[in-house]
OpenMM code with the backbone's topology and positions (N, CA, C; nanometers):
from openmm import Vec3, app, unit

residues = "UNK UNK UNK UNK UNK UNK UNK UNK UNK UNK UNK UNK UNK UNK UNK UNK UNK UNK UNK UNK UNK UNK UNK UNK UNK UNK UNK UNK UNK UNK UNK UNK UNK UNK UNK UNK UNK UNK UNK UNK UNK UNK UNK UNK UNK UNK UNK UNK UNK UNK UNK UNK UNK UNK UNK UNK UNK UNK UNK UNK UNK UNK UNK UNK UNK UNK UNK UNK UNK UNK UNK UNK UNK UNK UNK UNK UNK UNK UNK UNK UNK UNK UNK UNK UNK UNK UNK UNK UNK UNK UNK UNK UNK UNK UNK UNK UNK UNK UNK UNK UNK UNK UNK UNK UNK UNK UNK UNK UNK UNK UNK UNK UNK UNK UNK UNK UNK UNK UNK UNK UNK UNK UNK UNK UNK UNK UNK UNK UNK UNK UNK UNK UNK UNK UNK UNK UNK UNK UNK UNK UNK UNK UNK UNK UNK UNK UNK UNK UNK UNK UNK UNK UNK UNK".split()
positions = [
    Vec3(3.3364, -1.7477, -3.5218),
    Vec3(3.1968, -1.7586, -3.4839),
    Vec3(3.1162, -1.6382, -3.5343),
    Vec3(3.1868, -1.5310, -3.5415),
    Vec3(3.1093, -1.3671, -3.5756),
    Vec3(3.0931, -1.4343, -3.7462),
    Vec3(3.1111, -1.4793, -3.8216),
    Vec3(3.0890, -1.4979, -3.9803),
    Vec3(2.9178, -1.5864, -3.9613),
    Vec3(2.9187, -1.6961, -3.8459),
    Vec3(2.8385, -1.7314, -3.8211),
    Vec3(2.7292, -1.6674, -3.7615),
    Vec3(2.7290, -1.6336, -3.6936),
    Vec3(2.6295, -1.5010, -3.6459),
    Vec3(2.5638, -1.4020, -3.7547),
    Vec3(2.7201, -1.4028, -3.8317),
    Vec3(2.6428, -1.2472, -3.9509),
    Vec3(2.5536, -1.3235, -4.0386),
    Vec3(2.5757, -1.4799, -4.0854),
    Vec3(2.5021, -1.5356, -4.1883),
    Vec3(2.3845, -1.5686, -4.1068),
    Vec3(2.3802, -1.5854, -3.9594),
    Vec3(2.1975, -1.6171, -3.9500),
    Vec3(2.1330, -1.5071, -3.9679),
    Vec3(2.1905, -1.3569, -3.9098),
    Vec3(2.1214, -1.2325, -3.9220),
    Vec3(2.0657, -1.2486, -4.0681),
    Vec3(2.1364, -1.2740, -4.1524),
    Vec3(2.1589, -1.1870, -4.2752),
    Vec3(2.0251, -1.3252, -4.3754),
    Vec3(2.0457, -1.4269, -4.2951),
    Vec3(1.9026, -1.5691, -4.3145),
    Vec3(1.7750, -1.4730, -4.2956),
    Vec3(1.7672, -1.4445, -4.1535),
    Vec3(1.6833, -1.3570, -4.1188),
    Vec3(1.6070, -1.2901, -4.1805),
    Vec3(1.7003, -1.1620, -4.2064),
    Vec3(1.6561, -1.0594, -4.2924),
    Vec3(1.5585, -1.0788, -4.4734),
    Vec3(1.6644, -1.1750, -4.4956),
    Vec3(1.6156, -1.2362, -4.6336),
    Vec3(1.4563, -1.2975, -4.5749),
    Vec3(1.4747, -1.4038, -4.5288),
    Vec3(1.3063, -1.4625, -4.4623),
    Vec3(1.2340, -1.3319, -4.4447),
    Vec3(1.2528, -1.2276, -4.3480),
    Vec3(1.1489, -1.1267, -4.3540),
    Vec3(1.1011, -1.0555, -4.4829),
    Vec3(1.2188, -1.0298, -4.5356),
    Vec3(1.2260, -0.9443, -4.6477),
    Vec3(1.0753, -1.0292, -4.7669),
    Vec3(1.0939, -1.1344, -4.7608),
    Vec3(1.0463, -1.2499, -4.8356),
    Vec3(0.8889, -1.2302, -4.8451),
    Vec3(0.8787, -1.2273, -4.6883),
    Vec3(0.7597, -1.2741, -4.6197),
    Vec3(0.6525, -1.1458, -4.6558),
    Vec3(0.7356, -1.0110, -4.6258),
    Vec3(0.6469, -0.9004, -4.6047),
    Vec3(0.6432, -0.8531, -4.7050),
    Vec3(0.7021, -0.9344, -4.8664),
    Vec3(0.6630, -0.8768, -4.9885),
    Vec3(0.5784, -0.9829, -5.0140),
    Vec3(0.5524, -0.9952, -5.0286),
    Vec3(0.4156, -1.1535, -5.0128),
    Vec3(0.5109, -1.2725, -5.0967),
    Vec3(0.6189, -1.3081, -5.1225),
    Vec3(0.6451, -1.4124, -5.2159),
    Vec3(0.6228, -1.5363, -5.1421),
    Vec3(0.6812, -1.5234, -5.0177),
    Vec3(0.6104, -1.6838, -4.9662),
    Vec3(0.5027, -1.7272, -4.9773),
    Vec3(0.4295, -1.6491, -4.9725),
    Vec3(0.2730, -1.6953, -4.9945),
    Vec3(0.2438, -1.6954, -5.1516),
    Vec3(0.3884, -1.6664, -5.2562),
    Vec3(0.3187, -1.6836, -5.3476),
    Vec3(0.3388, -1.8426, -5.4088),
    Vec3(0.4978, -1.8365, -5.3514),
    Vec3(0.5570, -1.9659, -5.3589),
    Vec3(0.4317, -2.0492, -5.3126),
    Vec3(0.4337, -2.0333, -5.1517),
    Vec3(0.3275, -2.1623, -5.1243),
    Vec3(0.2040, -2.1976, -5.1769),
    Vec3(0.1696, -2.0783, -5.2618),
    Vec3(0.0212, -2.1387, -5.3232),
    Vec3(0.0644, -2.1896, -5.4303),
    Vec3(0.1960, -2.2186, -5.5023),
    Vec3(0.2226, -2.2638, -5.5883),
    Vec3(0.2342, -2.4041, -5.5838),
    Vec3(0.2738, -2.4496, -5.4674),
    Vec3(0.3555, -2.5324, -5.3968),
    Vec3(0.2001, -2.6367, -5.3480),
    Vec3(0.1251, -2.5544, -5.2867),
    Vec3(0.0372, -2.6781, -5.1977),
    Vec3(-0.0751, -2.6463, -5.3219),
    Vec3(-0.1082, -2.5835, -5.4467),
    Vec3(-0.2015, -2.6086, -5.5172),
    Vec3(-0.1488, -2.8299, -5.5862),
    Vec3(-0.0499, -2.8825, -5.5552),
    Vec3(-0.0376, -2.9874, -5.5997),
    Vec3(-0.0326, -3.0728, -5.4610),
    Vec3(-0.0421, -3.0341, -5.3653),
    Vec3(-0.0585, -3.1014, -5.2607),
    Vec3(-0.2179, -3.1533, -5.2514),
    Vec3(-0.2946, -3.2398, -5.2659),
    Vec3(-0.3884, -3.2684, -5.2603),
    Vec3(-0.4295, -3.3525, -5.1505),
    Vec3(-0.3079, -3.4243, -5.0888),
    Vec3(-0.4132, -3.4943, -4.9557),
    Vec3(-0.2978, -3.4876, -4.8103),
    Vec3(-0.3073, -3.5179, -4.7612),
    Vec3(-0.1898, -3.4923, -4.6341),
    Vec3(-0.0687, -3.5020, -4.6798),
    Vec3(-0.0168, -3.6480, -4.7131),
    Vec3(0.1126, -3.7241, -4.7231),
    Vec3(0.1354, -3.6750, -4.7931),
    Vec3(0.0485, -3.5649, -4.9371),
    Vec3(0.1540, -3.4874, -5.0268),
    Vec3(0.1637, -3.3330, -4.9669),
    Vec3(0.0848, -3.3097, -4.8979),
    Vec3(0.0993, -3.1792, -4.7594),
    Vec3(0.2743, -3.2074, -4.7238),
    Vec3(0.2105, -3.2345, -4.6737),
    Vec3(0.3962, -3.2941, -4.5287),
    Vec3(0.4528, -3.3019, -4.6617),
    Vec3(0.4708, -3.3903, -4.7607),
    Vec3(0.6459, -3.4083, -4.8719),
    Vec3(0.6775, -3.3087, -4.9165),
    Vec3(0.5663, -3.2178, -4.9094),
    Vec3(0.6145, -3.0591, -5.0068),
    Vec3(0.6019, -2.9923, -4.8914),
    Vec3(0.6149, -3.0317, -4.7845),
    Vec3(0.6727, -2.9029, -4.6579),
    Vec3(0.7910, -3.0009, -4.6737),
    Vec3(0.8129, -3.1594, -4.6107),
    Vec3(0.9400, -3.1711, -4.6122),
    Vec3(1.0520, -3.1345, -4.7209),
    Vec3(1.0193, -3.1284, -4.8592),
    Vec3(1.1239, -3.0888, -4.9218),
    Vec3(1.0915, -2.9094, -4.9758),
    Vec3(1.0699, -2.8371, -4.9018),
    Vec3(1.0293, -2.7406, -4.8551),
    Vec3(1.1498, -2.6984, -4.8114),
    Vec3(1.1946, -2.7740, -4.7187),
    Vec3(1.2616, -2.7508, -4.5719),
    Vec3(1.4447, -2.7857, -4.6408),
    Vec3(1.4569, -2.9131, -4.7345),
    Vec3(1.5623, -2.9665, -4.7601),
    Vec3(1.6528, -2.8217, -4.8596),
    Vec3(1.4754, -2.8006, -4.9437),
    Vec3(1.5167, -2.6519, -5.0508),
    Vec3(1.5881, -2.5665, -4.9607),
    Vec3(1.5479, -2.5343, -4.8657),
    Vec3(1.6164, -2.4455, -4.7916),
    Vec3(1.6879, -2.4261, -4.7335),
    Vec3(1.7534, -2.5622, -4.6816),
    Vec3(1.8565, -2.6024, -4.6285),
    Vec3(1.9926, -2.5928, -4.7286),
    Vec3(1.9504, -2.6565, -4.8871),
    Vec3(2.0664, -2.6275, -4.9335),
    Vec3(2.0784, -2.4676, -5.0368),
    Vec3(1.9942, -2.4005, -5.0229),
    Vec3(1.9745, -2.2904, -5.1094),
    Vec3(1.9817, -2.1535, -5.0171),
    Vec3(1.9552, -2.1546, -4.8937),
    Vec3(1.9496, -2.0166, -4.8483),
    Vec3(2.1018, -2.0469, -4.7145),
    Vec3(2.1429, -2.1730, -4.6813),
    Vec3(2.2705, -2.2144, -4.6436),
    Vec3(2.2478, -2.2398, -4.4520),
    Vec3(2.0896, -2.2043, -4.4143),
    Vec3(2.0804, -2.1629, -4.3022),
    Vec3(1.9911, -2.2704, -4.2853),
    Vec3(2.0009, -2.3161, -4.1435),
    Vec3(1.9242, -2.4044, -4.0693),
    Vec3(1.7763, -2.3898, -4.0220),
    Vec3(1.8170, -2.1893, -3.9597),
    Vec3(1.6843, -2.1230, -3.9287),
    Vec3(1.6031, -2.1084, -4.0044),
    Vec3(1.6503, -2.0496, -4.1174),
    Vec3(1.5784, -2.0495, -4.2682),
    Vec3(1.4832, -2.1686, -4.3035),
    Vec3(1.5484, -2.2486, -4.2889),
    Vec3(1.4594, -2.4020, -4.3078),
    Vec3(1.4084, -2.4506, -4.2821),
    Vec3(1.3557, -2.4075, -4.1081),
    Vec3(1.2257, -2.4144, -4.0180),
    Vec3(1.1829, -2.3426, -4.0366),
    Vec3(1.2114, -2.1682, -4.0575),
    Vec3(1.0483, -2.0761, -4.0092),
    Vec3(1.0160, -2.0679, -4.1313),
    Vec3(1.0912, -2.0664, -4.2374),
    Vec3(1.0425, -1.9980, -4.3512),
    Vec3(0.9171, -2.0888, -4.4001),
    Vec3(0.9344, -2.2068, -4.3982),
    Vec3(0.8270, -2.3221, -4.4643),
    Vec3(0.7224, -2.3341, -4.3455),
    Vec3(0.8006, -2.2701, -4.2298),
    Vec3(0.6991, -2.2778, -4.1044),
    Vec3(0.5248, -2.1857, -4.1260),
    Vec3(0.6231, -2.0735, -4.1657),
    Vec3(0.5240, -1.9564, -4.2082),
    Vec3(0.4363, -1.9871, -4.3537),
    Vec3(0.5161, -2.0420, -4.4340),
    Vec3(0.4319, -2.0297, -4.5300),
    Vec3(0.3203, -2.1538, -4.5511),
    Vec3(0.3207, -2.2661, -4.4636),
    Vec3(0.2485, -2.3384, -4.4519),
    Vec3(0.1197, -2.3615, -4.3119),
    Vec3(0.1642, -2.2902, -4.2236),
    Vec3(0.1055, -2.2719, -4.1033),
    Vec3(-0.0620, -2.2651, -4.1333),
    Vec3(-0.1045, -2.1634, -4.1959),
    Vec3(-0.2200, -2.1713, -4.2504),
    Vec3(-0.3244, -2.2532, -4.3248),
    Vec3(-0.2180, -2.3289, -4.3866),
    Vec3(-0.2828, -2.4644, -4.4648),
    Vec3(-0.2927, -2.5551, -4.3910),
    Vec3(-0.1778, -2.6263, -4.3185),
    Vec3(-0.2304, -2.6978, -4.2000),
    Vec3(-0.3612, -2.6760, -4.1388),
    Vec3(-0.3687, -2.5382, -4.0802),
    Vec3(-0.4641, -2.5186, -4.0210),
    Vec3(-0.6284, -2.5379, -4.0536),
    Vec3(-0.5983, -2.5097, -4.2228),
    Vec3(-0.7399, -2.4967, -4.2885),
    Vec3(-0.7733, -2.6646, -4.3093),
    Vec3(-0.6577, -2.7396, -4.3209),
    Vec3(-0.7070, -2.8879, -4.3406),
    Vec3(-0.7239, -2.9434, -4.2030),
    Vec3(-0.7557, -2.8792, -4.0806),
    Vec3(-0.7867, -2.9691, -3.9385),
    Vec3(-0.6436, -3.0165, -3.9226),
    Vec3(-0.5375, -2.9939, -3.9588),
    Vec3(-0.4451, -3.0658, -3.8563),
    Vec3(-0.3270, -2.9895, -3.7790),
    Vec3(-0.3300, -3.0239, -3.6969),
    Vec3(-0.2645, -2.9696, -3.5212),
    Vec3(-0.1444, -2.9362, -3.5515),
    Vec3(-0.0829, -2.8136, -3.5088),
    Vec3(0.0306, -2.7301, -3.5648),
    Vec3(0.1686, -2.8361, -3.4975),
    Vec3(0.1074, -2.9781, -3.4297),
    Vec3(0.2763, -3.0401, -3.4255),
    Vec3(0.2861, -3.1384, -3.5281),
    Vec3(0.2136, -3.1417, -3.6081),
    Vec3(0.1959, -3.2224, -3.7242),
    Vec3(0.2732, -3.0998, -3.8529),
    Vec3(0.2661, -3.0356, -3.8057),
    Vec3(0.3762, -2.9046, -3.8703),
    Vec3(0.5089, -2.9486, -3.8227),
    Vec3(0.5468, -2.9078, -3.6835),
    Vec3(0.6053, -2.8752, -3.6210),
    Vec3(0.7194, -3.0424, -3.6373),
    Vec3(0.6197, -3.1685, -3.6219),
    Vec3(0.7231, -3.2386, -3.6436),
    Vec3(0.7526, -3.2416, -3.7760),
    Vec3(0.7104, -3.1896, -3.8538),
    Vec3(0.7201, -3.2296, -4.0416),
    Vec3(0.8844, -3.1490, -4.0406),
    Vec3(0.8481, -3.0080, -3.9842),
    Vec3(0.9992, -2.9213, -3.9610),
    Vec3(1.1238, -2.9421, -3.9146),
    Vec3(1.0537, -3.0283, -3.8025),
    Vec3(1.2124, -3.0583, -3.7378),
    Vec3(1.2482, -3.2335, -3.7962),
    Vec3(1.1577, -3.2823, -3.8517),
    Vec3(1.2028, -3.4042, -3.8904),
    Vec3(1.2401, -3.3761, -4.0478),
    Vec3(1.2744, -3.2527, -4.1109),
    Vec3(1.3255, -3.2725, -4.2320),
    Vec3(1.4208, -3.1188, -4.2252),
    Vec3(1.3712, -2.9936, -4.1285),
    Vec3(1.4567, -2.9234, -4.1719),
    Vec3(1.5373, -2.9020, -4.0813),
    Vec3(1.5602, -2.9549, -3.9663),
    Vec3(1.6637, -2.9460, -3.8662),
    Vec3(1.6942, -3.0916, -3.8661),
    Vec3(1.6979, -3.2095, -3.8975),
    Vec3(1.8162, -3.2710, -3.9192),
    Vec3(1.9321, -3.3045, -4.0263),
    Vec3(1.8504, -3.2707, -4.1379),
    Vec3(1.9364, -3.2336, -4.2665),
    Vec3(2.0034, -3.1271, -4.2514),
    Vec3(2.0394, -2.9940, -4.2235),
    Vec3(2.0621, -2.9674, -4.2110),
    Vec3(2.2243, -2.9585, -4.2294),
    Vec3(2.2847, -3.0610, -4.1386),
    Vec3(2.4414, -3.1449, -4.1051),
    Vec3(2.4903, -3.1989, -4.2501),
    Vec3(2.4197, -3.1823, -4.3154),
    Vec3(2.4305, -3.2701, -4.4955),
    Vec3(2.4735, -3.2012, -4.5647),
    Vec3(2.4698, -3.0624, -4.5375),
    Vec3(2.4855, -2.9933, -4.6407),
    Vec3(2.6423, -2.9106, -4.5687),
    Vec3(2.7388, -2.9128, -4.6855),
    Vec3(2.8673, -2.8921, -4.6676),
    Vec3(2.8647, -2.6923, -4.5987),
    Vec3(2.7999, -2.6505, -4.7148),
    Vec3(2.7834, -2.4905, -4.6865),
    Vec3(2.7054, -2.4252, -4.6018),
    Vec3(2.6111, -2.5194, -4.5406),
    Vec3(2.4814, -2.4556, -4.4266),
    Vec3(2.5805, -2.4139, -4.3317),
    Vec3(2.5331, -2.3647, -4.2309),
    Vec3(2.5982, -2.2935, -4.0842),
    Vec3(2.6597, -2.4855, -4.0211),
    Vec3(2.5380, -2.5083, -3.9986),
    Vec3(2.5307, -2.6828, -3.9595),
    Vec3(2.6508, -2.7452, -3.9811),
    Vec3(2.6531, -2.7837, -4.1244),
    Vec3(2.7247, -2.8580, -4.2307),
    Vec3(2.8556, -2.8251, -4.1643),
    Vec3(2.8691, -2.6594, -4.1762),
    Vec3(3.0071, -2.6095, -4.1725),
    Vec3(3.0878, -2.5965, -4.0534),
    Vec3(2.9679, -2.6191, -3.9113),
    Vec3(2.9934, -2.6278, -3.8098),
    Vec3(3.0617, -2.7567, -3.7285),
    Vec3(2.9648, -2.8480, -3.7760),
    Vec3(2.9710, -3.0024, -3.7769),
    Vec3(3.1285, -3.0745, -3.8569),
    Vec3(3.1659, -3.0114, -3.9704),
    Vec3(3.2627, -3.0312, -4.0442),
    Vec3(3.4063, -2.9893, -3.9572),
    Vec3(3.3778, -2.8700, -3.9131),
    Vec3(3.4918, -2.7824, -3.8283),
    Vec3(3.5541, -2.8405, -3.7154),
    Vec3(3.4195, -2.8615, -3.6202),
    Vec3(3.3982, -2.9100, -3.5143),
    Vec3(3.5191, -3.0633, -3.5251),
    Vec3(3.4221, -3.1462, -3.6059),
    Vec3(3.4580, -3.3075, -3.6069),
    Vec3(3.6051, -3.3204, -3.6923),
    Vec3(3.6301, -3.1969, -3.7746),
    Vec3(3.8035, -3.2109, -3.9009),
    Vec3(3.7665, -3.3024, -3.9407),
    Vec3(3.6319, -3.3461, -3.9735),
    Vec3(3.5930, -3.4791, -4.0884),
    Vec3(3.4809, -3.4001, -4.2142),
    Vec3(3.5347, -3.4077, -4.2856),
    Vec3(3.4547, -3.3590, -4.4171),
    Vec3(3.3064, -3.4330, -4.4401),
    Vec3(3.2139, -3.3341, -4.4587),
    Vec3(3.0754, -3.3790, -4.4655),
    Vec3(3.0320, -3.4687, -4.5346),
    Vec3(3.0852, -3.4902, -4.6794),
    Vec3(3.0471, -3.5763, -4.7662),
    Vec3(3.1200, -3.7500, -4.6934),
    Vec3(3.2348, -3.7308, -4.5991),
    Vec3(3.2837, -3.8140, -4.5240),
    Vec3(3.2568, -3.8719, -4.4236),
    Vec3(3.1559, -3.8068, -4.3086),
    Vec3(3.0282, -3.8756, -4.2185),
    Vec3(2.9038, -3.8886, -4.3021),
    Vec3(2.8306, -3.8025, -4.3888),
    Vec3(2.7354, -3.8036, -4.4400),
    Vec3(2.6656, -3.9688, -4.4373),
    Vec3(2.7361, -4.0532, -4.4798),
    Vec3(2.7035, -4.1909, -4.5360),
    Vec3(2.6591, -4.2510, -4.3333),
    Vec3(2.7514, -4.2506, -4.3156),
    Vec3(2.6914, -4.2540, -4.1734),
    Vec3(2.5658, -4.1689, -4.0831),
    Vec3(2.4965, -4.0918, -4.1308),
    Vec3(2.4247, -4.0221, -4.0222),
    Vec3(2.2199, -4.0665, -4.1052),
    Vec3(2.2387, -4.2066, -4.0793),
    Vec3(2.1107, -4.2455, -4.0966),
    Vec3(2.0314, -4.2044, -4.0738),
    Vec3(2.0220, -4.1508, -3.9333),
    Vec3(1.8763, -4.0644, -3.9226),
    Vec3(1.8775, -3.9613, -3.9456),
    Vec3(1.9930, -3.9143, -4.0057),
    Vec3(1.9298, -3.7507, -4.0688),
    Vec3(1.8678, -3.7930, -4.2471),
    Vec3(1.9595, -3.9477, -4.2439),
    Vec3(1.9150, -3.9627, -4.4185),
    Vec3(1.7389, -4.0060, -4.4218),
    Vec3(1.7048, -4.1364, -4.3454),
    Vec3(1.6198, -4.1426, -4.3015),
    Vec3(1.4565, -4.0540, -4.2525),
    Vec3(1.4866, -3.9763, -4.1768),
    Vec3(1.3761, -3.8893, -4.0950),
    Vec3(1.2649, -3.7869, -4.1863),
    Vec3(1.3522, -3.7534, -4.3157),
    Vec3(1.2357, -3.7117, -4.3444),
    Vec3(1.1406, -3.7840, -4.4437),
    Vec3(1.2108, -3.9125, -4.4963),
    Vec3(1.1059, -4.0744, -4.5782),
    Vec3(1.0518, -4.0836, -4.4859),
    Vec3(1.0281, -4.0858, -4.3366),
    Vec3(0.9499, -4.1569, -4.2324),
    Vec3(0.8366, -4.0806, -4.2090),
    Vec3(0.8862, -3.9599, -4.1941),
    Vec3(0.7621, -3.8334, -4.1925),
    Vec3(0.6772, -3.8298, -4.2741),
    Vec3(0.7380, -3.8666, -4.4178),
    Vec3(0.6663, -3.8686, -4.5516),
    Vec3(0.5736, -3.9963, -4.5053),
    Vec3(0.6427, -4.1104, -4.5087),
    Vec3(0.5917, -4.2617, -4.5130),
    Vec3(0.4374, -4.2409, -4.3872),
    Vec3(0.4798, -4.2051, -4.2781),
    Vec3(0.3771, -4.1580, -4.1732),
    Vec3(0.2864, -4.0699, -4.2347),
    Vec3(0.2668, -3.9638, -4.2706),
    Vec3(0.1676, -3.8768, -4.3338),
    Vec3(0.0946, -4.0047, -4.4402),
    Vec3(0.1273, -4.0342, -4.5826),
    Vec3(0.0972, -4.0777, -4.6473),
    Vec3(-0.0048, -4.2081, -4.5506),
    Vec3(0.0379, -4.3063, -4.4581),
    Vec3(-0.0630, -4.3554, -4.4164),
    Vec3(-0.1564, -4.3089, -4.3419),
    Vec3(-0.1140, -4.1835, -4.2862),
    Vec3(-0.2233, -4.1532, -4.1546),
    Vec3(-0.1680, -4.1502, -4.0084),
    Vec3(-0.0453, -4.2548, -4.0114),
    Vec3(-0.0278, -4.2939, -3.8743),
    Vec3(0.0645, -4.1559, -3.7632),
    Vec3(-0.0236, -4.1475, -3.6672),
    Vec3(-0.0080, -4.0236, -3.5863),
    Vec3(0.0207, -3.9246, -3.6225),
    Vec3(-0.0803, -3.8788, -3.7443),
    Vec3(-0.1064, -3.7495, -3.8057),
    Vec3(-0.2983, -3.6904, -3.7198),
    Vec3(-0.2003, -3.5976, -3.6107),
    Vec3(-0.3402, -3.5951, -3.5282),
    Vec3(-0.4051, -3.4524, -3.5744),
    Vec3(-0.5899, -3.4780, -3.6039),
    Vec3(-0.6297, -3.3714, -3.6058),
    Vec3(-0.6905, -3.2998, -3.5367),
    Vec3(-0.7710, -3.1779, -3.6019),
    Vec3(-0.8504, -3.1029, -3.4656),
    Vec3(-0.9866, -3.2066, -3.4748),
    Vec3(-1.0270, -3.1970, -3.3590),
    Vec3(-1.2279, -3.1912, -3.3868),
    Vec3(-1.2812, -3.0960, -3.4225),
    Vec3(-1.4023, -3.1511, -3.4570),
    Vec3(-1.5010, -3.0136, -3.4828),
    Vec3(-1.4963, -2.8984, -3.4452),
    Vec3(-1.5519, -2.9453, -3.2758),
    Vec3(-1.5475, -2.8042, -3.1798),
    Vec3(-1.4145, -2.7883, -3.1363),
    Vec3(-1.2909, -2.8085, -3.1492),
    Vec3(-1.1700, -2.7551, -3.1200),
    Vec3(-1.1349, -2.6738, -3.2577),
    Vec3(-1.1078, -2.6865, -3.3424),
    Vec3(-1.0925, -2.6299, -3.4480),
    Vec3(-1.1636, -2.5216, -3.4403),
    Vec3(-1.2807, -2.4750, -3.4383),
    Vec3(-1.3592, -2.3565, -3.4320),
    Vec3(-1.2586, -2.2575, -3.3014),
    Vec3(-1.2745, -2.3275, -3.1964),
    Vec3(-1.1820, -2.2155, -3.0762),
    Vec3(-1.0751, -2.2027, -3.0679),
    Vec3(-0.9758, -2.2494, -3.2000),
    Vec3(-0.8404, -2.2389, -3.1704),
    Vec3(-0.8230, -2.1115, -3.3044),
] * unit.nanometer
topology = app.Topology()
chain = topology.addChain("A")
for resn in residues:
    res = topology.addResidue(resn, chain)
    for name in ("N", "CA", "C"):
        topology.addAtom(name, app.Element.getBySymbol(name[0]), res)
């Protein structure tokens, strides 16, 4: 469990390290300059979240990091930080289990003595959840925003 522990610290550190040299924000202006209307908002946070899941190996990584670097844009387009919040957990905390090397993956694998690529085919709603998030944004449906006067006081 201590190998596990040292790799979220060490997620951590990298995310800060990231953050307080400005690259996330350089990434993300890279990232949402092609985002042009919601439903492509949310697909480039959801695969945001998947990048990170299989590239930095960490689960935590894969919520705050896209958390942070998108938080602001949400905000500037009127929409309500659980329209974030579910975009995150519906693409970067259930994928997560998919990936053989994440903490997840490796936990889930250990745990069950069934090899990931060996449930994988089975765990629909982790395959699922983040097309739905996408599919939902892209129409609109319960993508809630601010009003006028809420937006100003928040």
């Amino acid at each position: 469990m201590l190998n596990t522990v040292w790799l979220i610290i060490c997620a951590m550190i990298f995310g800060g390290t990231m953050e307080s040299c400005g690259l996330l924000r350089r990434i993300a202006t890279e990232i949402i300059r092609f985002a042009r209307s919601t439903g492509s908002l949310v697909a480039s946070t959801a695969a945001t979240c998947v990048f990170f899941n299989v590239t930095a190996s960490d689960q935590y990584m894969a919520i705050a990091v896209p958390g942070r670097m998108y938080a602001d844009t949400y905000r500037q387009r009127g929409l309500k930080p659980e329209v974030l919040s579910r975009t995150l957990e519906d693409s970067g905390t259930v994928t997560s289990v998919l990936v053989p090397w994440n903490t997840c993956g490796a936990t889930q694998a250990g745990v069950l003595g069934v090899a990931t690529a060996a449930y994988a085919p089975y765990t629909f709603f982790c395959l699922l959840s983040p097309f739905m998030t996408m599919l939902f944004a892209f129409f609109n449906i319960r993508i809630h925003r601010f009003e006028k006067d809420e937006q100003k006081n928040s």
